[in-house]
C-alpha positions in Angstrom: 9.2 -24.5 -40.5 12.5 -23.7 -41.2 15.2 -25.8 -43.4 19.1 -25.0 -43.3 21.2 -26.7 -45.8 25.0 -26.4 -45.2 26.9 -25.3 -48.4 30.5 -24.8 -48.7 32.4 -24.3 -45.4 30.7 -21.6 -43.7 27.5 -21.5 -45.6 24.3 -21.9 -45.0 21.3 -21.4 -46.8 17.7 -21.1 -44.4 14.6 -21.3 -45.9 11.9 -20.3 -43.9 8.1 -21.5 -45.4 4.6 -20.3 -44.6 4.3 -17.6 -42.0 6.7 -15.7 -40.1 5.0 -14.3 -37.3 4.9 -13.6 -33.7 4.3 -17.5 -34.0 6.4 -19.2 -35.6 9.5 -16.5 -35.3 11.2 -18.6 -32.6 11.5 -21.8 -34.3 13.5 -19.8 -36.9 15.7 -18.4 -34.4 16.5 -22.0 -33.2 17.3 -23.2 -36.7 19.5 -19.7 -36.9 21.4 -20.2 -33.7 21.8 -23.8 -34.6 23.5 -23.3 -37.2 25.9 -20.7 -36.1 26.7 -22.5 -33.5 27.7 -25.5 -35.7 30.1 -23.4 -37.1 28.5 -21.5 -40.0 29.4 -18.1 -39.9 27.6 -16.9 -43.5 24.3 -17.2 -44.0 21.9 -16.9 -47.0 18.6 -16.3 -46.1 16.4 -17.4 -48.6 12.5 -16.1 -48.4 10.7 -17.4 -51.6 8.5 -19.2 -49.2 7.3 -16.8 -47.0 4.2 -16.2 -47.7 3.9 -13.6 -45.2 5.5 -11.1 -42.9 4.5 -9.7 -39.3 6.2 -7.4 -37.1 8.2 -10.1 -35.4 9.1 -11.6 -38.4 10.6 -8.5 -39.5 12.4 -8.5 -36.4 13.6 -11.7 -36.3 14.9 -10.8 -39.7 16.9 -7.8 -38.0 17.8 -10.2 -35.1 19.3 -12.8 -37.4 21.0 -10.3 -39.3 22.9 -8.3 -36.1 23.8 -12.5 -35.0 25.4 -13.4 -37.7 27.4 -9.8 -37.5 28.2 -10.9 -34.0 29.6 -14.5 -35.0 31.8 -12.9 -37.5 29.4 -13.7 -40.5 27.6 -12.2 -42.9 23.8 -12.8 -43.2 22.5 -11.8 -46.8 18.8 -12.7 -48.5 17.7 -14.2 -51.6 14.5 -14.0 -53.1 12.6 -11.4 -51.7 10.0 -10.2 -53.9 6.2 -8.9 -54.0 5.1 -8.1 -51.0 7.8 -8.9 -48.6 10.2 -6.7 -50.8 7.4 -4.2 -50.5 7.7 -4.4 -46.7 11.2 -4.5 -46.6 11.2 -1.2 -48.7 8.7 0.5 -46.7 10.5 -0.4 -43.6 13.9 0.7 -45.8 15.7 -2.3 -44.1 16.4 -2.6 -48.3 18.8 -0.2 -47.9 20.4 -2.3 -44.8 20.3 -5.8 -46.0 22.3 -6.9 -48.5 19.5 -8.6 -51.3 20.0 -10.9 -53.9 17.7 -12.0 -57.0 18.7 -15.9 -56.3 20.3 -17.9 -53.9 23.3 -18.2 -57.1 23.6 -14.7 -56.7 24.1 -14.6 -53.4 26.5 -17.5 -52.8 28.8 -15.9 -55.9 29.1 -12.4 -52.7 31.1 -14.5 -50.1 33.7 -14.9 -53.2 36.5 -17.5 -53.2 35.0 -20.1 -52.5 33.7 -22.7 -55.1 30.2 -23.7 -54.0 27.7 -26.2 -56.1 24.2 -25.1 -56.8 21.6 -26.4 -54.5 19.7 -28.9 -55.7 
């Protein structure tokens, strides 16, 4: 499952949970498109809760990324540590997405705007 919470204007933060897989990879495109389509154009993609990482899920990653390019957006992640950093450094999409230690972190990139910390 996938939660978005709305921050500032444009913002949003999704967090993913459990598996992203072939499985569950469309769900999270849904919750993605949903959002953008609402009118949030920066996203924060927040993976602390993955617990793990397929092919699809890496490419749903990429999808979401090139989408949010598309809408005008940025998409950027938070969180991504033991072995999904390891994948994503294997992979070297590290080098591609922008990655951030915390969600903080990441809200502070889109600059200007004032944003509260999630609860």
């Amino acid at each position: 499952m996938t939660t978005a919470e709305p921050i500032g204007k444009q913002i949003v933060i999704l967090e993913p949970n459990g598996r992203l897989t072939a499985e569950t990879v469309d769900e999270f495109i849904e919750t993605l498109a949903r959002c953008l389509g609402d009118g949030c154009r920066d996203v924060i993609l927040d993976l602390r809760y993955v617990t793990y990482l397929d092919s699809a899920g890496i490419g749903a990653l990429a999808h979401a990324y090139k989408r949010s390019q598309h809408c005008g957006g940025r998409l950027v992640f938070a969180h991504v540590v033991g072995k999904n950093r390891e994948l994503l450094r294997i992979t070297k999409l590290l080098t591609v997405f922008e990655v951030y230690p915390s969600t903080i972190a990441a809200q502070s990139s889109f600059g200007g705007q004032r944003i509260a910390a999630p609860a």
